[in-house]
NUNU-13855 format. One record per residue: residue number from 0; residue in three letters; x, y, z of N, C-alpha, C, O in turn. Coordinates in Angstrom, 2 decimals. Example, Ala and Ser with C-alpha at 12.3 -4.5 7.8 and 13.67 -1.06 7.14 Angstrom:
2
0:ALA:13.19:-5.69:7.80:12.30:-4.50:7.80:13.20:-3.30:7.80:14.24:-3.32:8.46
1:SER:12.85:-2.25:7.08:13.67:-1.06:7.14:12.90:0.03:7.87:13.41:1.14:8.04
% end
This chain:
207
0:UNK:-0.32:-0.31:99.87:1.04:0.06:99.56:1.56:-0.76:98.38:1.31:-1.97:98.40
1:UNK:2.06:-0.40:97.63:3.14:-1.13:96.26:4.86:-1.93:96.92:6.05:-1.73:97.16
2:UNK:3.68:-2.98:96.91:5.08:-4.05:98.00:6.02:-3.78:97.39:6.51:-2.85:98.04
3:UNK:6.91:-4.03:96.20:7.94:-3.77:96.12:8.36:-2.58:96.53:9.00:-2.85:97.55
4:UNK:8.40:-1.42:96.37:8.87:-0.01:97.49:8.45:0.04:98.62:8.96:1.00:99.21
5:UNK:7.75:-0.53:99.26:7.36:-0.83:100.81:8.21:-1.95:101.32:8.51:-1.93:102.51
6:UNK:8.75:-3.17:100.35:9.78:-3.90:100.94:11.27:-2.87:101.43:11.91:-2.96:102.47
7:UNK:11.46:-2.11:100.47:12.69:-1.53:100.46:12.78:-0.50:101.00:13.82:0.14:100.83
8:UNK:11.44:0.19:102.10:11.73:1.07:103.13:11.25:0.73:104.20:11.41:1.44:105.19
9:UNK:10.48:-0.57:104.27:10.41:-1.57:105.61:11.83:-2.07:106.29:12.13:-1.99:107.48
10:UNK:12.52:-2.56:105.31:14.46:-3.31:105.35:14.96:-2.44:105.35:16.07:-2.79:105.75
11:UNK:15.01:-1.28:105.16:16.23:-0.17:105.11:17.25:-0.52:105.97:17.07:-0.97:107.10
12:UNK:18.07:-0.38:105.57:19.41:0.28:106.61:19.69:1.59:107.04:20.00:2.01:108.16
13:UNK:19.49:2.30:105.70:19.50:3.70:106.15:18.22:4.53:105.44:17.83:4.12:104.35
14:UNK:17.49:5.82:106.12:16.94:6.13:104.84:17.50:7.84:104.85:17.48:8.45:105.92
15:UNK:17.99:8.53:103.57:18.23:9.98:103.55:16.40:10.74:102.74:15.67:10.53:101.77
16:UNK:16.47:11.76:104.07:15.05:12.24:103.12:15.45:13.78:102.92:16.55:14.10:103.39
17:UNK:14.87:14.56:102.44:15.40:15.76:101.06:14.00:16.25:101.02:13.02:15.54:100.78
18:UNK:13.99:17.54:101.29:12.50:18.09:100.82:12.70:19.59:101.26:11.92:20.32:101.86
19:UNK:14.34:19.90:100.67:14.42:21.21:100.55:13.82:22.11:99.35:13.05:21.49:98.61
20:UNK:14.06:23.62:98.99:13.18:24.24:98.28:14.85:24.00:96.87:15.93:23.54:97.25
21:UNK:14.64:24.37:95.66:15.54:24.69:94.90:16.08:25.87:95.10:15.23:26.74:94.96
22:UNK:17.42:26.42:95.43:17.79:27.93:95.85:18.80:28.11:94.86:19.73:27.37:94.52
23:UNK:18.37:29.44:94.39:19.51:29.76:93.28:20.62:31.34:94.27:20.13:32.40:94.66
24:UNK:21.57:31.07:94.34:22.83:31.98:94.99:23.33:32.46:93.93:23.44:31.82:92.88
25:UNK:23.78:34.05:94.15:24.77:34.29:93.55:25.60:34.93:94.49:24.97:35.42:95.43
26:UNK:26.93:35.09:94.54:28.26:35.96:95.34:28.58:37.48:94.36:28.77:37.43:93.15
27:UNK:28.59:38.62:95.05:29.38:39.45:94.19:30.59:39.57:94.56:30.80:39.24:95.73
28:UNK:31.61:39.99:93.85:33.12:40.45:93.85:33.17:40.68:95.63:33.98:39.95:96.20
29:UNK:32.31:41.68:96.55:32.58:42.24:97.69:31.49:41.34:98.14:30.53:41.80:98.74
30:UNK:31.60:40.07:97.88:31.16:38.89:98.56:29.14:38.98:99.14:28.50:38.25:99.90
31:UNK:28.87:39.81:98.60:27.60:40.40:98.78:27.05:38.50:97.88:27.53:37.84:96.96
32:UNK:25.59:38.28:99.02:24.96:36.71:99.08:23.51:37.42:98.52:22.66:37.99:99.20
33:UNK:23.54:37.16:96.95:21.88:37.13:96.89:21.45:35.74:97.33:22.23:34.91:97.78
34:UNK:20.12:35.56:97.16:19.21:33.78:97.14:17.83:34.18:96.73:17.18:35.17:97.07
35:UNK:17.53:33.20:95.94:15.84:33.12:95.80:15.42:31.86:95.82:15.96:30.97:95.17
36:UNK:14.70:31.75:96.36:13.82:30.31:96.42:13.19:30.35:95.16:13.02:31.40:94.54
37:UNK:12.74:28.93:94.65:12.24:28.72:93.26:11.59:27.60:93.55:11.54:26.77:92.65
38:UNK:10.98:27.31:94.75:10.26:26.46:95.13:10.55:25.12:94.70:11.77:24.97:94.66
39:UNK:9.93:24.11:94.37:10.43:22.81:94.43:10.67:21.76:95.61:11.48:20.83:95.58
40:UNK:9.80:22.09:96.65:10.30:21.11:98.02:9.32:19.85:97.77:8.19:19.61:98.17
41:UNK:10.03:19.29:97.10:9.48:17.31:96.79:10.45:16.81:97.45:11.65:17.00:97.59
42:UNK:9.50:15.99:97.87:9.95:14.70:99.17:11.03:13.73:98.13:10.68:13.32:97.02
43:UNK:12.28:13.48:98.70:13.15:12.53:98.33:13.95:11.62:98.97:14.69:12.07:99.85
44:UNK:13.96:10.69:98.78:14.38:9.60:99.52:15.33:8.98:98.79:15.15:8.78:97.59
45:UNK:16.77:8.49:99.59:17.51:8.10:99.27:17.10:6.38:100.33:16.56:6.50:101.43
46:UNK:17.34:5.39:99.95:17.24:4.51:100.76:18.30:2.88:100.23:18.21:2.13:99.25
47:UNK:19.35:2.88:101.56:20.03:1.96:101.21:19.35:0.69:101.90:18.92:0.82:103.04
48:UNK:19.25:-0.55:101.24:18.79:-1.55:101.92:20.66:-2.76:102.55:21.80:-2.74:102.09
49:UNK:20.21:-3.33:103.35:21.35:-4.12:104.40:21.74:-4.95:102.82:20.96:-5.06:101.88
50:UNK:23.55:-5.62:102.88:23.94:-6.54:102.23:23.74:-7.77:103.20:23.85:-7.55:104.41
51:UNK:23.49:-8.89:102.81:23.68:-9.93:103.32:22.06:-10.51:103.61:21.99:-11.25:104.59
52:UNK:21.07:-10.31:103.05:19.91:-11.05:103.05:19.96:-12.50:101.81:20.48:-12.72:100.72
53:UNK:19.40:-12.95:102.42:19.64:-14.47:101.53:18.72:-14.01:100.35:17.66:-13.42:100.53
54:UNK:19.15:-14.30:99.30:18.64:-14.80:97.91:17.13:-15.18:98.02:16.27:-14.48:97.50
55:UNK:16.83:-16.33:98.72:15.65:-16.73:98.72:14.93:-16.02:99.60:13.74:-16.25:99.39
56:UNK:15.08:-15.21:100.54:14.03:-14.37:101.40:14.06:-12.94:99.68:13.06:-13.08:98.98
57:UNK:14.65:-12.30:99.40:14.85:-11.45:98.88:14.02:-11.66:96.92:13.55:-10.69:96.33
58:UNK:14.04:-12.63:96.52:13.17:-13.10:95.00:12.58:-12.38:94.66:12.76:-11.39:93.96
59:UNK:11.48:-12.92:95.30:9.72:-12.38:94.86:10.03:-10.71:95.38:9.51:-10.01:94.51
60:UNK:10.51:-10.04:96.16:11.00:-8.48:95.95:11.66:-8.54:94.79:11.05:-8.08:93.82
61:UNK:12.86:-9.03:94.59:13.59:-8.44:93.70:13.01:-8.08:92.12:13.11:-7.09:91.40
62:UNK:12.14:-9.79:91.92:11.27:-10.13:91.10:10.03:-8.18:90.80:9.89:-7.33:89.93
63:UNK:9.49:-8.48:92.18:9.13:-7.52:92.05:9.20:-5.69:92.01:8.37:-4.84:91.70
64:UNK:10.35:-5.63:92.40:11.36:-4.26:92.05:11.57:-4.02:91.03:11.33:-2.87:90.64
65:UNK:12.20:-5.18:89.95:12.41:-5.07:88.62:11.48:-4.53:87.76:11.55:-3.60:86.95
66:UNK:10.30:-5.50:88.16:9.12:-5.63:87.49:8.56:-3.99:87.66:7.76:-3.65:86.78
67:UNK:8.91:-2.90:88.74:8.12:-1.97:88.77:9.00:-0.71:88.22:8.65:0.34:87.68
68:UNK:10.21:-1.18:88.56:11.35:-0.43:87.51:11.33:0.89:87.80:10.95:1.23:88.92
69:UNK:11.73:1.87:86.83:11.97:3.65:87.03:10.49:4.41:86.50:10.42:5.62:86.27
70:UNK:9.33:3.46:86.37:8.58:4.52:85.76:6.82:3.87:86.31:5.78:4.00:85.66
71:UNK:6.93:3.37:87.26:5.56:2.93:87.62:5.72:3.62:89.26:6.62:3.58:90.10
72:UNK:4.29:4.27:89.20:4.28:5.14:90.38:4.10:4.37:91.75:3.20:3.62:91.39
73:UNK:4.23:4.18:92.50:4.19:3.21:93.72:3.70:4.39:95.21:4.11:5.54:95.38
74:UNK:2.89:3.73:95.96:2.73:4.17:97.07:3.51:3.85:98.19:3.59:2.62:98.21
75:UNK:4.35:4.51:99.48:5.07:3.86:100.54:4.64:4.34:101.76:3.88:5.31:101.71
76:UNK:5.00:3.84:103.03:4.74:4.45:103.91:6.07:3.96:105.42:6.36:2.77:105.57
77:UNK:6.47:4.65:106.01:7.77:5.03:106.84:6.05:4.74:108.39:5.28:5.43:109.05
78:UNK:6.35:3.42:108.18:5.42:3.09:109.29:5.66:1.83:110.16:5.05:1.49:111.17
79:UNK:7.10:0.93:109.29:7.40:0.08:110.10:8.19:0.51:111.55:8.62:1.58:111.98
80:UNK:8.17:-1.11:112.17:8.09:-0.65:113.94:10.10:-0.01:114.21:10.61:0.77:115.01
81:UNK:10.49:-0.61:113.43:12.15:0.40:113.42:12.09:1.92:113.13:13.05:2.68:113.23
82:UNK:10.66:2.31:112.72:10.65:3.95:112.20:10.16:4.58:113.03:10.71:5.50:113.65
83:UNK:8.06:3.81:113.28:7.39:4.92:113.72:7.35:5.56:115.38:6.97:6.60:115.93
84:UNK:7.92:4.36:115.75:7.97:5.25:116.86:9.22:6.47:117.28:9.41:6.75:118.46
85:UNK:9.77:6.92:116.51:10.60:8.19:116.79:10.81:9.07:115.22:10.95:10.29:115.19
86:UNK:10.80:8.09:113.85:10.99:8.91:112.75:9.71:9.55:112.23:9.71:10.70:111.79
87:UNK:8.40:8.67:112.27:7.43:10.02:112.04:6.47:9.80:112.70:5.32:9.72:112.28
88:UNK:7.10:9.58:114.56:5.77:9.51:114.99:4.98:11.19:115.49:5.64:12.21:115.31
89:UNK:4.00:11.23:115.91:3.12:12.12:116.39:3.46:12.53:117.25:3.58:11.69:118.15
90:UNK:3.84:13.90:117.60:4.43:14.17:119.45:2.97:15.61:119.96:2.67:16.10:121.05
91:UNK:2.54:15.79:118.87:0.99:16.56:119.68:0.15:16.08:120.72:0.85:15.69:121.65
92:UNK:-1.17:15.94:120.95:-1.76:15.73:122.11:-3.14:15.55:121.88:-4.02:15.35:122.72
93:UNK:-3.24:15.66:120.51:-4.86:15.17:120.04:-5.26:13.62:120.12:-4.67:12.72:119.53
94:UNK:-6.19:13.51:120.83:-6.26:12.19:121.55:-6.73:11.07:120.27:-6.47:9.88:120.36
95:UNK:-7.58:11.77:118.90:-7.75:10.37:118.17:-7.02:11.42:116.85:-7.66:12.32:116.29
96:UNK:-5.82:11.14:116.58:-5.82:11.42:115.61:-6.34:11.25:114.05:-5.95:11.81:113.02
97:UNK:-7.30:10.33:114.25:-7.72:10.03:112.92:-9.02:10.67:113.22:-10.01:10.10:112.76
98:UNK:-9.15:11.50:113.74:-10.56:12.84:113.80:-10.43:13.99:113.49:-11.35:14.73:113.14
99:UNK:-9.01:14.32:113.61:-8.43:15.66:113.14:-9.02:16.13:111.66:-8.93:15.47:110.63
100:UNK:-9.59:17.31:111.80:-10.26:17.75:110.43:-9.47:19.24:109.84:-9.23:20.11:110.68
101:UNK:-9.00:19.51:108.14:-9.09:20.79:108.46:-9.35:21.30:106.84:-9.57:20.52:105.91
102:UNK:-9.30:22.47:106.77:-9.37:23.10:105.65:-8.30:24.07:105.16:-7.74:24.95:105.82
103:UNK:-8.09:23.68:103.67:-6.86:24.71:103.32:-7.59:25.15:102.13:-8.79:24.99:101.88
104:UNK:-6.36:25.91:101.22:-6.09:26.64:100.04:-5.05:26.17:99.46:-4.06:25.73:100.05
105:UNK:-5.28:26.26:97.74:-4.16:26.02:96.96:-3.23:27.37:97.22:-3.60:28.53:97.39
106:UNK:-1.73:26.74:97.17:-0.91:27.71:97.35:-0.92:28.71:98.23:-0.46:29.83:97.99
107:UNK:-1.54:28.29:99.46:-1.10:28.83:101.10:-0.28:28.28:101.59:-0.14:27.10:101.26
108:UNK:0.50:28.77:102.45:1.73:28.13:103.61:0.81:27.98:104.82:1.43:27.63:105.83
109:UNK:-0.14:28.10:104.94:-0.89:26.97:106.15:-1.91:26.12:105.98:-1.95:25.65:104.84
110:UNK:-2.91:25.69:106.84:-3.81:25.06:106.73:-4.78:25.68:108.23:-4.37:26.41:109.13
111:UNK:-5.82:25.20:108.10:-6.76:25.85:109.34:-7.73:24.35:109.82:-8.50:23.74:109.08
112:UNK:-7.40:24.00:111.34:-7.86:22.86:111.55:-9.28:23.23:112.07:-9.35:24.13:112.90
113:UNK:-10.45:22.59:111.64:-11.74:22.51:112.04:-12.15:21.59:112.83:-13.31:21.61:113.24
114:UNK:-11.21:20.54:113.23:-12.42:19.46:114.49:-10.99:18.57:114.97:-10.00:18.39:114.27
115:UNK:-11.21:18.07:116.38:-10.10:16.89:116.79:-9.48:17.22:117.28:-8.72:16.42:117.81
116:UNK:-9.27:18.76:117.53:-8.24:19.85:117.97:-7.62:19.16:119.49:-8.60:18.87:120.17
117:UNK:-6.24:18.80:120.29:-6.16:18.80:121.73:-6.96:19.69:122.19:-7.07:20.88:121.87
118:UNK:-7.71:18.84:123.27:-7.80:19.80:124.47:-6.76:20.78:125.31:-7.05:21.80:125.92
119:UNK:-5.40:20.15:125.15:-4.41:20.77:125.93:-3.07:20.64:125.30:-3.01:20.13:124.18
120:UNK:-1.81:21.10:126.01:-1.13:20.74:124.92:-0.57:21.41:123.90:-0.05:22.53:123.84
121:UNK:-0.75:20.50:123.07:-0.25:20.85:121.63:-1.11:20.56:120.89:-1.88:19.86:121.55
122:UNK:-1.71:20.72:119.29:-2.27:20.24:118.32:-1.42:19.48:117.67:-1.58:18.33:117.27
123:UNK:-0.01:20.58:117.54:1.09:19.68:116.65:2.58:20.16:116.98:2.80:21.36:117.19
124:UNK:3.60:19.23:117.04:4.77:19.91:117.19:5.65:19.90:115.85:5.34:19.17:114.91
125:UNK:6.70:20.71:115.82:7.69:21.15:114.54:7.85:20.10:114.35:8.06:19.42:115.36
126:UNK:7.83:19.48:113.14:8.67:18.27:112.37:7.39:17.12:112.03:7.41:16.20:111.22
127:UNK:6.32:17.53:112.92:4.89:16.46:112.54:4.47:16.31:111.25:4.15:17.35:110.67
128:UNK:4.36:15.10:110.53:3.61:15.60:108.96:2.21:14.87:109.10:1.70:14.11:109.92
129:UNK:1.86:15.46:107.95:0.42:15.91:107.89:-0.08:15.37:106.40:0.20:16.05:105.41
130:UNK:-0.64:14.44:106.30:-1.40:14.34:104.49:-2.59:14.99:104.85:-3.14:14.83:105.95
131:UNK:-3.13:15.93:103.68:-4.16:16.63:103.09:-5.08:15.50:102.27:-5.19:15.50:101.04
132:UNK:-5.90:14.27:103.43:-7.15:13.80:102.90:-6.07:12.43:102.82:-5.00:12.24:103.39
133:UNK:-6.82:11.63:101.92:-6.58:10.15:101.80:-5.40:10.05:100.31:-4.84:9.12:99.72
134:UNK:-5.44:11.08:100.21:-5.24:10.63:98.61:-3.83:12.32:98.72:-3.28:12.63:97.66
135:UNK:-3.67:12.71:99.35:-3.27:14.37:99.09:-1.77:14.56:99.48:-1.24:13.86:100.35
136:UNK:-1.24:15.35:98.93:0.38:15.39:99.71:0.66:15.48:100.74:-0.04:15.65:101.73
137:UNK:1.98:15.36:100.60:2.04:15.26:102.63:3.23:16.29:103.24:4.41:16.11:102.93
138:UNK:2.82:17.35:104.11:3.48:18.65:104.58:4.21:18.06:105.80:3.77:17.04:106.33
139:UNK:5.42:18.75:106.31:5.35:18.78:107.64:4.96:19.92:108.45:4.21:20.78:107.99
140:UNK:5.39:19.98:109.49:4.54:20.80:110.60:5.83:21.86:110.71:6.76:21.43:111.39
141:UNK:5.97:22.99:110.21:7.07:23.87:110.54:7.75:24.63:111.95:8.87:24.95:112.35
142:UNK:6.03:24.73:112.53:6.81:25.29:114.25:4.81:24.57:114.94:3.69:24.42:114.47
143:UNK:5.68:24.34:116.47:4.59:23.83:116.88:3.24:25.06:117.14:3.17:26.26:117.41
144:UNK:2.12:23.69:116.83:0.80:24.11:117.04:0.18:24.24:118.45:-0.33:23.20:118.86
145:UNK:0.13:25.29:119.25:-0.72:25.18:120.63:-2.09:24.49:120.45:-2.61:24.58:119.34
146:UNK:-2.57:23.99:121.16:-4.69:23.40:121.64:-5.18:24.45:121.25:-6.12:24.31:120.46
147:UNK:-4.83:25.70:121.59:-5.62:26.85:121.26:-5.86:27.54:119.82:-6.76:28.32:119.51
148:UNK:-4.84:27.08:119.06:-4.83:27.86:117.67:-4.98:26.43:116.49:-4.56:25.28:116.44
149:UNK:-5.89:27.37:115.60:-5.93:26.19:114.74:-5.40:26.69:113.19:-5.93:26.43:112.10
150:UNK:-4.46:27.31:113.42:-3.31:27.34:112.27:-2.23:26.63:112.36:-1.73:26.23:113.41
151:UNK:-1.85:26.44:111.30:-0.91:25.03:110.88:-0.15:25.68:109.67:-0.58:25.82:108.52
152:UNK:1.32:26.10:110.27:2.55:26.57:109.08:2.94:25.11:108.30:3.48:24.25:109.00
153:UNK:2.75:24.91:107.32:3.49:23.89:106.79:4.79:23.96:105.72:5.02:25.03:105.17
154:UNK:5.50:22.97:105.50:6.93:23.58:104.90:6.83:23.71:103.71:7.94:23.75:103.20
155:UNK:5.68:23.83:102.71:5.64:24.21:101.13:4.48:24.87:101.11:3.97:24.83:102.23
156:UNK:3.63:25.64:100.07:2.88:25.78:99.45:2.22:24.88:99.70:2.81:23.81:99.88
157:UNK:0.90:24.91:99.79:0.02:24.05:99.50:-0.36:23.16:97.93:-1.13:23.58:97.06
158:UNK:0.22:22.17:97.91:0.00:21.86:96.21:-1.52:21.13:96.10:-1.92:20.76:94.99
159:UNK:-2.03:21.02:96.82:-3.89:20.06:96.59:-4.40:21.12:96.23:-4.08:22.30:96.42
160:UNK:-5.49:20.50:95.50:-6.44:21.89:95.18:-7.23:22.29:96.58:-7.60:21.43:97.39
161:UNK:-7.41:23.51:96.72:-8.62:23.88:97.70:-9.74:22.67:98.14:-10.44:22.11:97.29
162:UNK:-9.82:22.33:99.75:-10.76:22.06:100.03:-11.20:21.73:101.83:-11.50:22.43:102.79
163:UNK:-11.10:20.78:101.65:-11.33:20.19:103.28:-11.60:18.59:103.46:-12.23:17.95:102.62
164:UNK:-10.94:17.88:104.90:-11.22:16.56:104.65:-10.34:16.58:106.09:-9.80:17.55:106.64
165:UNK:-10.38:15.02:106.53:-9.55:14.41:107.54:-8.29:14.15:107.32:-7.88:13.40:106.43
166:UNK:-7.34:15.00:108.43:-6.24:14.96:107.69:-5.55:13.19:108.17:-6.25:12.40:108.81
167:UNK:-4.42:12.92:107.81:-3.57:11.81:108.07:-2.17:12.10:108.47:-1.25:12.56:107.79
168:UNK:-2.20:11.70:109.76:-0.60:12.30:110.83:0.00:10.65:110.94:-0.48:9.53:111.04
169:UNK:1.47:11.32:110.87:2.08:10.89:111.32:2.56:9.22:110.92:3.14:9.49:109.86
170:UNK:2.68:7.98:111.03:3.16:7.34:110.09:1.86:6.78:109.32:1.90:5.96:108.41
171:UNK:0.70:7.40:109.87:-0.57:7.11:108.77:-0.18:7.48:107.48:-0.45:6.61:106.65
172:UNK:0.41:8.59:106.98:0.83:8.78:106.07:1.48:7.96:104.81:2.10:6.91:105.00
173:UNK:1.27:8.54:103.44:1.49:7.92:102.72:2.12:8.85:101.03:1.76:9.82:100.37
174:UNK:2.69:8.30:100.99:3.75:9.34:99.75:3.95:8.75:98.52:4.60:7.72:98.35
175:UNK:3.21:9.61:97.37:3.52:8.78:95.60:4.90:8.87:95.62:5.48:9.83:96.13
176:UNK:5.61:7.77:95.00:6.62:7.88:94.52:7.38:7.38:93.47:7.00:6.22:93.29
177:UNK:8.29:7.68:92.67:8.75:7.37:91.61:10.18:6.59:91.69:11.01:7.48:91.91
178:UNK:10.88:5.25:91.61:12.13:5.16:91.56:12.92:5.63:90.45:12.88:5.31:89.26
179:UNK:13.90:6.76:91.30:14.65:7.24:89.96:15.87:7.09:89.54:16.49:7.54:88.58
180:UNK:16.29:5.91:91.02:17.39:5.28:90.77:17.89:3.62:91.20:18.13:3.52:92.40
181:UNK:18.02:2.72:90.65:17.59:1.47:90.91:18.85:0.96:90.71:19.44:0.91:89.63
182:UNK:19.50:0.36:92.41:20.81:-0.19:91.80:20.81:-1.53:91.50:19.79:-2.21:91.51
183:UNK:22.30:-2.06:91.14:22.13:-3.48:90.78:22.03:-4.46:91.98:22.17:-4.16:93.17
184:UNK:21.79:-5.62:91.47:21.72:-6.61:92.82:23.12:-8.11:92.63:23.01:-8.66:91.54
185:UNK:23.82:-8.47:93.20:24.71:-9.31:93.15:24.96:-10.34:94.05:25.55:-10.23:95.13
186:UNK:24.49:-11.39:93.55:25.12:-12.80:94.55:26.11:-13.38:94.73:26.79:-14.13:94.04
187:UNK:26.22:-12.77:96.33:28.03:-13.65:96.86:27.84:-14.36:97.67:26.61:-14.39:97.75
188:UNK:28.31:-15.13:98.54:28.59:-16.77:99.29:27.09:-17.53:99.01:26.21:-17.83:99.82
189:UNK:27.14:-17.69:97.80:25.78:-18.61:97.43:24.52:-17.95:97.20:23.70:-17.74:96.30
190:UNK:24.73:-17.74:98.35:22.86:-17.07:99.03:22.69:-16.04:99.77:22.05:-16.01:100.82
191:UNK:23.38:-14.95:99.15:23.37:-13.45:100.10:23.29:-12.42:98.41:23.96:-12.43:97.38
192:UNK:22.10:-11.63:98.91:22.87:-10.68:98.00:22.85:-8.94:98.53:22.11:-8.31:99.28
193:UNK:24.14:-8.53:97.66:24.22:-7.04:97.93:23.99:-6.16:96.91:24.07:-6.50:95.73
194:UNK:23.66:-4.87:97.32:23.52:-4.03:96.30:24.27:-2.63:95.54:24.21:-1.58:96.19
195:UNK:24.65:-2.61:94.83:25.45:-1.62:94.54:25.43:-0.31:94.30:25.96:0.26:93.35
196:UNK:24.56:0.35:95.51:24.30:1.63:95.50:22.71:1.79:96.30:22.18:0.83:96.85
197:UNK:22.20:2.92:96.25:20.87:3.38:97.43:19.89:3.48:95.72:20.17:3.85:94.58
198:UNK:18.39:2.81:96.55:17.73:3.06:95.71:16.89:4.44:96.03:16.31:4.53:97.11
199:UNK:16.82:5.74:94.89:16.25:7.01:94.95:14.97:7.41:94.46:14.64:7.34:93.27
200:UNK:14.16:7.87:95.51:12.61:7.67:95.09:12.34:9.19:95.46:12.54:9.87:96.47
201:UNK:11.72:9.46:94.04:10.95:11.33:93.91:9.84:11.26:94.04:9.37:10.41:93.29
202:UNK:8.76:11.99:94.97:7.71:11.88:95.15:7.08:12.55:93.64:7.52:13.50:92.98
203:UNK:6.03:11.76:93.41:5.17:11.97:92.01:4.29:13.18:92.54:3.74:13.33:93.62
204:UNK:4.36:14.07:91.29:3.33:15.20:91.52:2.78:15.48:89.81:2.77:16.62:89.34
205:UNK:2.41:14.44:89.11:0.94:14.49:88.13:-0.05:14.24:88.63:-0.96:14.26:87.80
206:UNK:-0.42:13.94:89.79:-1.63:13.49:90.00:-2.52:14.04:91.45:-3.66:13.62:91.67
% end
């Protein structure tokens, strides 16, 4: 992980995440609702960190936040113990999840699991995410998966190229990201500092 953005969603106070599609509306006169989706569902994170950490616990982050700034890609992961057990943990029934195998397509809305499957159960429930391989984006789970079926709706397009691999559930997961908004930092009673605004991270998709 790229400690500096892993400090600042380990400490969170709050985190807002965003990974709707872009929708363009129009209204007519007799109130008639077009919409089209225009795709675009990248993972976004808004994340405010707590005021009042001392100066000296906070440095070598800050040091290193600066240092990685608005344009160096960083890896994170929503796996500390304040998250994973309810924000992205696993609620399926596959007993090792790190056996789960499957195969997709570029630009399908599912995936097709090949090995690891529950015996019973569930495979996966609505809201589970899913990375495509070690290195691959990361979907969530749109409506739950029965033991019996090994289709998997996920909430975008598939953006990896075509292939197959072990997938990564749940806070195994791991997300490129870009800071695209970096607030300031300010020291008050000596040795505390606060920040003046949420730092905003767009998941990277060159690579």
């Amino acid at each position: 992980m790229t400690t500096a953005f892993q400090y600042i969603f380990d400490t969170a106070e709050s985190i807002s995440i965003d990974r709707r599609a872009v929708v363009a509306q129009t209204v007519t006169r007799n109130n008639l609702v077009r919409a089209v989706s225009r795709g675009g569902q990248v993972w976004r994170f808004d994340v405010r960190l707590p005021d009042g950490i001392s100066w000296q616990t906070l440095r070598p982050y800050i040091e290193a936040i600066d240092y990685a700034d608005r344009y160096t890609v960083g890896t994170v992961q929503i796996n500390n113990a304040g998250y994973n057990a309810w924000l992205t943990a696993y609620l399926g029934n596959c007993a090792n999840t790190s056996a789960v195998t499957a195969t997709w397509t570029a630009g399908a809305s599912t995936i097709t699991l090949t090995g690891g499957q529950a015996a019973s159960g569930f495979n996966f429930r609505a809201g589970d995410i899913i990375q495509l391989g070690s290195t691959g984006k990361v979907y969530s789970v749109v409506s739950d998966v029965a033991y019996s079926s090994n289709t998997v709706t996920v909430n975008r397009p598939i953006l990896d190229a075509s292939g197959s691999g072990t997938l990564r559930i749940g806070p195994a997961v791991t997300w490129s990201v870009i800071c695209t908004e970096l607030p300031r930092w300010t020291i008050f009673s000596r040795d505390q500092v606060s920040w003046s605004g949420n730092f905003s991270f767009v998941e990277d998709l060159t690579s």
